[in-house]
C-alpha positions as CSV (number, residue, x, y, z in Angstrom):
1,X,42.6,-7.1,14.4
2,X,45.3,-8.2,17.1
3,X,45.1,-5.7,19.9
4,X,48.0,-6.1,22.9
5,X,49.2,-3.6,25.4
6,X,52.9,-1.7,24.9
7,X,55.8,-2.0,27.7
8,X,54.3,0.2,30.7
9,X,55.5,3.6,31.3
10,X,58.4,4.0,33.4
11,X,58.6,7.8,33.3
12,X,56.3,10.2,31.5
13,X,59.4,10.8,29.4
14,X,61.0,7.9,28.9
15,X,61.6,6.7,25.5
16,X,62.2,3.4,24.1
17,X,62.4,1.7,20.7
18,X,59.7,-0.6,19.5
19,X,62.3,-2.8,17.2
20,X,59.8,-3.7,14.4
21,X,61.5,-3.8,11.1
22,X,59.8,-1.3,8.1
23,X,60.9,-1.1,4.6
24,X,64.5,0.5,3.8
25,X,65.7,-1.4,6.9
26,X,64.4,1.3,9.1
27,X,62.9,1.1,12.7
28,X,59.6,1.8,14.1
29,X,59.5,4.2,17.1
30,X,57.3,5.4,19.9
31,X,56.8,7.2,23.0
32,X,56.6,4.6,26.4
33,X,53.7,6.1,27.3
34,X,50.4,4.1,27.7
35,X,49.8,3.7,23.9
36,X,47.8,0.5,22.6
37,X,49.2,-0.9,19.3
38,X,47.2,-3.3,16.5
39,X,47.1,-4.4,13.5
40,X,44.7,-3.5,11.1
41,X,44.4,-5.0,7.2
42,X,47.4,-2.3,5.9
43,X,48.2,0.1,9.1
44,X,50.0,-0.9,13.1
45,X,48.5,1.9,14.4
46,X,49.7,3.0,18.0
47,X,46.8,4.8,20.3
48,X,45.7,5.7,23.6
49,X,42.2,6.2,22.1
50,X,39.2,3.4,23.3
51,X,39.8,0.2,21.1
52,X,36.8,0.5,19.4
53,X,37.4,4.0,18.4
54,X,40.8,3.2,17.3
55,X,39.7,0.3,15.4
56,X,36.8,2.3,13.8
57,X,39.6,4.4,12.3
58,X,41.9,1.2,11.3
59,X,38.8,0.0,9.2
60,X,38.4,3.2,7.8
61,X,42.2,4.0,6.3
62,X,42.3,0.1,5.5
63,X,39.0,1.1,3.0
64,X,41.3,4.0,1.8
65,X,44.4,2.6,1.6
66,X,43.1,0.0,-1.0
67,X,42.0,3.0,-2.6
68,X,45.3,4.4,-2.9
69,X,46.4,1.2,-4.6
70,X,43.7,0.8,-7.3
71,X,45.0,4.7,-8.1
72,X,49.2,4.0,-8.0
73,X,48.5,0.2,-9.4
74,X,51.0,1.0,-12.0
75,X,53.9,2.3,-9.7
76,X,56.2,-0.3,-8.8
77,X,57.3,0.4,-5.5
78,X,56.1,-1.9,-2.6
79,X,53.8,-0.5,-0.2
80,X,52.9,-4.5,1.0
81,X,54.0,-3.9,4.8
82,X,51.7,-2.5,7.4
83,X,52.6,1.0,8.2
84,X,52.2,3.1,11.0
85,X,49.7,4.9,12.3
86,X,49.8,7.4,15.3
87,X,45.9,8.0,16.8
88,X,46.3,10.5,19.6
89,X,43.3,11.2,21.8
90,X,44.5,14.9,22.6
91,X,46.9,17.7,20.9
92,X,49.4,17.5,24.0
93,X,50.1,13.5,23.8
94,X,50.2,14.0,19.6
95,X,52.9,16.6,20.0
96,X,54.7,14.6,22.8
97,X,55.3,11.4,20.0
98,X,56.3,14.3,17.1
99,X,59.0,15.5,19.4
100,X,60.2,12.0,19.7
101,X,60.9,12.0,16.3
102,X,62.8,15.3,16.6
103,X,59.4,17.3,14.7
104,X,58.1,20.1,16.0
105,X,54.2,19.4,14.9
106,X,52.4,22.8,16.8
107,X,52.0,23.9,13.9
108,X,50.0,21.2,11.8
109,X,46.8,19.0,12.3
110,X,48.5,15.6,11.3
111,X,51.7,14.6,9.3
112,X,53.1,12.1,7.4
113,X,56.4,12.1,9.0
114,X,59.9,10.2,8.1
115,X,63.3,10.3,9.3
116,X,66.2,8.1,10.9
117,X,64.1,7.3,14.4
118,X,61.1,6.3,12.0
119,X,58.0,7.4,10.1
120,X,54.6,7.2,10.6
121,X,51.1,9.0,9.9
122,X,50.2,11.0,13.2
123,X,46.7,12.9,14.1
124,X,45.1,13.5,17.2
125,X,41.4,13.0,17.6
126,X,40.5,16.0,20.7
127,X,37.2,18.1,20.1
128,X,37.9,18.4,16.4
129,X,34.8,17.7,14.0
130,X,35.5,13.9,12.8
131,X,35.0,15.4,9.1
132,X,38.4,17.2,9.5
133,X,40.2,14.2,11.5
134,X,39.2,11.9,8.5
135,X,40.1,14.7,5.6
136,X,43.8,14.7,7.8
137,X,43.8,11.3,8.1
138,X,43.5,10.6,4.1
139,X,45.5,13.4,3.0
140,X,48.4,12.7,5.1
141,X,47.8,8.7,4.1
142,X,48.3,9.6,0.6
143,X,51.5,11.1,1.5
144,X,52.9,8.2,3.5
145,X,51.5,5.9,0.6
146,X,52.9,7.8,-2.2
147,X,56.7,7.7,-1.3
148,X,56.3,3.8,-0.7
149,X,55.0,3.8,-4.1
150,X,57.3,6.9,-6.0
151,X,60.0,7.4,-3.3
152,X,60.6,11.4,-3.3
153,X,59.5,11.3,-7.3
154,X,56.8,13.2,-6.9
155,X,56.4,17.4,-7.5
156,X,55.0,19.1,-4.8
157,X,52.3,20.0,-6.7
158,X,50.7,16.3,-7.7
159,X,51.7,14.9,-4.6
160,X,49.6,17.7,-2.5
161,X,47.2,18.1,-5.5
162,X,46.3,14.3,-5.2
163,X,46.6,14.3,-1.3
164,X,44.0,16.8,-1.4
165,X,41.8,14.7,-3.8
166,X,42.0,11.8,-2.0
167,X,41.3,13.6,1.3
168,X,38.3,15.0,0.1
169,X,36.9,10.9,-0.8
170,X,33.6,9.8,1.4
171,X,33.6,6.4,1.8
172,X,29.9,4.8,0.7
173,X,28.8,1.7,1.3
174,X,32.3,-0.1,1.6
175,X,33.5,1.8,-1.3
176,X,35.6,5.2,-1.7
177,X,34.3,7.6,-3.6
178,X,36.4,9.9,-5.2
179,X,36.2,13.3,-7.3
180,X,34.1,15.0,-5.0
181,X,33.9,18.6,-6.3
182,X,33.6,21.0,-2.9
183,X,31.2,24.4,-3.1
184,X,33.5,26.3,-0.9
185,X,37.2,25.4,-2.5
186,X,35.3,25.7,-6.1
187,X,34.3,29.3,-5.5
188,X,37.5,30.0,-3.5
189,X,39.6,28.8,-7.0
190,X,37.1,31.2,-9.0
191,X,37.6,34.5,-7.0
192,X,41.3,34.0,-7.3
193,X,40.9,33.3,-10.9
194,X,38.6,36.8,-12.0
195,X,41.2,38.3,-9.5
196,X,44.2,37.3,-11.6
197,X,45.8,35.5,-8.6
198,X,45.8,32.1,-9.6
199,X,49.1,30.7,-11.4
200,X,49.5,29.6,-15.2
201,X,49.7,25.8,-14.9
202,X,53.4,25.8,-16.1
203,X,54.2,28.4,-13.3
204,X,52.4,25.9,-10.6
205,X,54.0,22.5,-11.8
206,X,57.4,24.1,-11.6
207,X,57.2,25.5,-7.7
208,X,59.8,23.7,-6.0
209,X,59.0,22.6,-2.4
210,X,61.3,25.8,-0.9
211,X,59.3,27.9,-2.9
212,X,55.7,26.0,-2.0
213,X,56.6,26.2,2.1
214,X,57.3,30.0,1.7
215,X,53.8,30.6,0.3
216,X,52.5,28.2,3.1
217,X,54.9,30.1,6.0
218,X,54.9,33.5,5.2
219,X,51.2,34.1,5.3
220,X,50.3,35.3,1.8
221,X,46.9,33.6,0.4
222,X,49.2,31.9,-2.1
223,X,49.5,29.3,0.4
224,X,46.1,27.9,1.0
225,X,45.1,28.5,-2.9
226,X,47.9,26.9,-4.2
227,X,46.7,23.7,-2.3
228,X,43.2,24.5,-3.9
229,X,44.9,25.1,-7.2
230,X,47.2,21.5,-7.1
231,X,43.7,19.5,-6.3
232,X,42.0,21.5,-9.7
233,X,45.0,20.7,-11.8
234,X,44.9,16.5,-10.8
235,X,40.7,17.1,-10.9
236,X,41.3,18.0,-14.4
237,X,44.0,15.6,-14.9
238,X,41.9,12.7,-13.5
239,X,38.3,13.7,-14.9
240,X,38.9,16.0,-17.9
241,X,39.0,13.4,-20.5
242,X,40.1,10.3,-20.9
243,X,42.8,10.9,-22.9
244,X,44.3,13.2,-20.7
245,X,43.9,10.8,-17.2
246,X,45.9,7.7,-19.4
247,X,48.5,10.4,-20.0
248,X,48.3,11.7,-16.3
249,X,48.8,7.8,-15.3
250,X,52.0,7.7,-17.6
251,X,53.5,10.5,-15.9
252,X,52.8,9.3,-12.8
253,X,54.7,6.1,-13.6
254,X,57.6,7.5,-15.4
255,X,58.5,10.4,-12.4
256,X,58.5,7.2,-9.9
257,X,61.3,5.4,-12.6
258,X,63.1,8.4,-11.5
259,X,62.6,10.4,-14.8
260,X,62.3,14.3,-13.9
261,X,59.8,16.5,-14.0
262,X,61.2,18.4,-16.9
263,X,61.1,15.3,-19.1
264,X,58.4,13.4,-18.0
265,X,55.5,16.0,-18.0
266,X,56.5,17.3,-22.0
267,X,56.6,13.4,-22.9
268,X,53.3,12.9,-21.6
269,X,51.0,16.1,-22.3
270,X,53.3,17.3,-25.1
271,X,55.8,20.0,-25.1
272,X,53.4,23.3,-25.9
273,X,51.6,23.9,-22.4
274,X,49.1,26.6,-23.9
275,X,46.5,23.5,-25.1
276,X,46.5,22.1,-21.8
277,X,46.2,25.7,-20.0
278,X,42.7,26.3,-22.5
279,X,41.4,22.8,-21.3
280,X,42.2,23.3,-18.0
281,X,40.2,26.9,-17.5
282,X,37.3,25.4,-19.6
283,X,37.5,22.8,-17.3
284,X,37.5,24.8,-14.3
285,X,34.9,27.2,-15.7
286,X,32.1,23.8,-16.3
287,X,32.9,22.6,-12.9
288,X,29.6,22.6,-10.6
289,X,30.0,21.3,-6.9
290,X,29.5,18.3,-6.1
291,X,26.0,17.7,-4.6
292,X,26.4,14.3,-2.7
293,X,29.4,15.2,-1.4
294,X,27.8,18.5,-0.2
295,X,25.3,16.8,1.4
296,X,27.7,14.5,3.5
297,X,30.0,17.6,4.3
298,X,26.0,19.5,5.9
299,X,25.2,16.1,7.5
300,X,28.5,16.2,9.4
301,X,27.8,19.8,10.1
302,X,24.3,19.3,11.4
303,X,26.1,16.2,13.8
304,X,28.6,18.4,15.4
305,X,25.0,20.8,16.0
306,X,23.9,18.1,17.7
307,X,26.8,17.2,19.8
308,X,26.8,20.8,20.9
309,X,23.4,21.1,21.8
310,X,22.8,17.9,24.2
311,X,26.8,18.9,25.7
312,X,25.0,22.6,26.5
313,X,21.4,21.3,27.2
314,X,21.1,18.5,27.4
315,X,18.6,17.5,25.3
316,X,18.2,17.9,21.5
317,X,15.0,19.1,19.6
318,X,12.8,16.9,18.3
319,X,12.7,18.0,14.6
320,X,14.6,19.8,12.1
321,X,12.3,23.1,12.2
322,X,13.8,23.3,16.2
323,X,17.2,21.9,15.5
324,X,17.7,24.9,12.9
325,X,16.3,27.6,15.3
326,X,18.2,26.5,18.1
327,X,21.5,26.1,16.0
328,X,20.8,30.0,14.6
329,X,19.8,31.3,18.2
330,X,23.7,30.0,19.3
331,X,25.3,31.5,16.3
332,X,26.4,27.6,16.0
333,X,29.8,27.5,13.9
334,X,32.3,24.7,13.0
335,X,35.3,26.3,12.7
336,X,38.5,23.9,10.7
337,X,42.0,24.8,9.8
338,X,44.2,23.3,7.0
339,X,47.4,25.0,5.3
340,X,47.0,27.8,7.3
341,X,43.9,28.8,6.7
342,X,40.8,28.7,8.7
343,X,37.5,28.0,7.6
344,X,34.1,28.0,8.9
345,X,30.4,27.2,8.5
346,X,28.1,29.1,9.8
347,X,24.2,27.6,11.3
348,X,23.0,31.1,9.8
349,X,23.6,29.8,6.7
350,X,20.1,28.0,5.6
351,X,21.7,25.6,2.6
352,X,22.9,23.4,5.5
353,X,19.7,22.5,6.7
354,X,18.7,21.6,2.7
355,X,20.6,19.3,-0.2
356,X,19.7,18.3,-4.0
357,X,18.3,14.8,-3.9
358,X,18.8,12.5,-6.6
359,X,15.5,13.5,-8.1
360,X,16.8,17.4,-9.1
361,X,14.8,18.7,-6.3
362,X,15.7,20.4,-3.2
363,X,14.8,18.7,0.3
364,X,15.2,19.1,3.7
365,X,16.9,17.4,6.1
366,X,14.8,14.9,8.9
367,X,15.6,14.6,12.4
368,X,14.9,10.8,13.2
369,X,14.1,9.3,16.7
370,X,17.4,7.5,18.3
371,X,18.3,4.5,16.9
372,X,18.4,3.4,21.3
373,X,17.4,5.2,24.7
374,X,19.9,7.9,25.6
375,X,21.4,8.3,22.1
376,X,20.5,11.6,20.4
377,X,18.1,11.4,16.8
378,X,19.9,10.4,14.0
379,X,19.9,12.5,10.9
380,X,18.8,11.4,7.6
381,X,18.8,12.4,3.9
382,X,16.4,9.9,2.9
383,X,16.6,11.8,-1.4
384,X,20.0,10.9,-1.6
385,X,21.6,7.5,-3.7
386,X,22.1,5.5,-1.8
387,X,20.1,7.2,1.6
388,X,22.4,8.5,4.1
389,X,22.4,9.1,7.2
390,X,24.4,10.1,10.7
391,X,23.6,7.7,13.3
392,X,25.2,7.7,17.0
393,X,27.5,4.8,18.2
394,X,29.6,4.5,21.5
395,X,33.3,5.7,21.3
396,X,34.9,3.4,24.1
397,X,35.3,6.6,26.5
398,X,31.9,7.1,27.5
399,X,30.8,9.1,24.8
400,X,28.9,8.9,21.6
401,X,30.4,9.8,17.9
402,X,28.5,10.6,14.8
403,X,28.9,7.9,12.1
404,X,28.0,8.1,8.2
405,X,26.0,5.0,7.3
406,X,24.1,4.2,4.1
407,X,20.8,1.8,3.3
């Protein structure tokens, strides 16, 4: 990775052009303000983040970007050229390079983003758990990846339904690992369902992007579930059979040849959607979470308890017994937000201090010593395949961030 300083700021407001050609013929943008910029295996990512925590992140999307590729290996379009990436440390400097590009981000975690000034995939990094700044950071990739790959082919519903399948991927041992079936979303999908709230799968593949940011906007649950619903309909697509993922990939491949919707989808599944709406709910009704990606999602949990504990104290206890009863005595929550709604998990909750192991039993989480002086106990979930743990590495700024890592 090349890593070289931008111009220096001349005025926190001053703007200036970074003239590095992109696909299409268009230009790449930024802020003046005191923003780093390298170039990682697929992304020029632009930060005022450490170097090492930036390039932590580079290495990361690089892992998922090649991920994207194996997926959309069929599409034709060229996504060869390094794209950009915006890595904010706070809210404030991440809404200061949207408004650049005339986008008024308050409302939103990360974007892809794309217009006449430029385009990039932007986050901020802040206080947030690093669970949700990754999940951002993949979905929103997807996006950015897709229309280098499909143009603006894709139906709001398979481009959000796989943006929220790949940002659900854990990366293992070099490797992404897709599919991963989440507790939460799964019984979300199935309370709408015995409500009657979810839609037909015809109804959901023909919502037009107007009619899918009107759910989102005006409040109604439709807009979270339908997100929920997007990612069950390409889980079934992609996992449901065989038959029906080659059929999926077709689809996939004609709508970026610029056939429509309306002709691709019937020439692909068929033209009678009521077989496909019986596979899908038998689908949905066999699901079962997914229990190594449950255990990553309560071993990020525990981290952030952590974090909270030795920022309030100090000092962290010294097994998982004390981590648990301190983490309850707090009323110790990790609250996230996506598609307008917020979600949280609560340390009263006592399956996050317990996961399925690859032997069918239940075990319990061990708090480790440090891996070095001064660097809190790493967490471990030694029943897993492979063994995973959080472990504690410096993030350039002073401070310490919580890491996945596998033996």
């Amino acid at each position: 990775m090349r890593w070289r300083p931008c111009p220096a700021v001349v005025a926190a407001w001053l703007l200036v052009l970074l003239t590095l050609a992109l696909p299409g013929g268009s230009v790449l943008a930024q802020p003046a303000t005191p923003l780093q910029v390298y170039r990682s295996a697929h992304y020029r990512v632009f930060t005022d983040l450490s170097r090492a925590e930036a390039e932590g992140y580079g290495r990361h999307m690089d892992l998922v970007h090649r991920s994207y590729e194996r997926f959309l290996r069929r599409l034709r379009g060229d996504a060869g050229a390094p794209q950009a990436l915006y890595l904010l440390k706070d809210r404030a400097s991440y809404l200061r390079t949207l408004a650049f590009f005339g986008i008024d981000g308050s409302a939103s975690g990360g974007m892809f983003f794309y217009g006449p000034r430029g385009s990039g995939l932007a986050t901020w990094v802040g206080d947030r758990p690093r669970g949700e700044v990754l999940r951002t950071l993949q979905h929103e990739g997807f996006h950015q990846f897709a229309r280098l790959k499909a143009g603006d082919g894709l139906p709001i519903w398979v481009n959000e339904g796989l943006a929220e399948y790949f940002g659900d991927a854990v990366l293992v041992e070099g490797g992404v690992r897709h599919g991963i079936v989440d507790a939460d979303r799964l019984q979300r999908l199935r309370t709408a369902r015995d409500a009657g709230a979810t839609l037909p799968l015809a109804v959901l593949l023909g919502l037009d992007p107007e009619r899918w940011r009107l759910n989102l906007t005006s409040g109604s649950p439709r807009g979270p579930l339908q997100y929920d619903q997007a990612w069950s309909a390409v889980q079934f697509l992609i996992h449901g059979d065989p038959r029906v993922e080659e059929a999926f990939s077709d689809y996939l491949v004609a709508l970026s040849e610029g056939v429509p919707h309306e002709e691709a989808f019937p020439s692909a599944f068929g033209s009678d959607p009521r077989p496909m709406q019986a596979a899908y709910l038998r689908y949905l009704a066999a699901l079962r979470p997914d229990p190594f990606g449950e255990a990553l999602a309560d071993l990020r949990f525990l981290a952030e308890g952590v974090r909270f504990l030795r920022d309030r104290d100090g000092r962290v206890p010294g097994d998982m017994g004390g981590l648990e009863a301190a983490l309850r005595a707090s009323r110790f929550r990790v609250t996230t937000r996506s598609h307008g709604a917020e979600r949280a998990v609560s340390a009263l909750d006592p399956g996050n201090y317990r996961y399925l192991g690859e032997d069918g039993r239940t075990h319990r989480f061990v708090l480790g010593p440090a891996a070095a002086p001064g660097r809190p106990p790493e967490i471990r979930a030694d029943a897993l395949r492979p063994p995973a743990r959080i472990e504690w590495v410096p993030d350039g700024r002073g401070g310490l961030v919580p890491e996945l890592a596998f033996e």
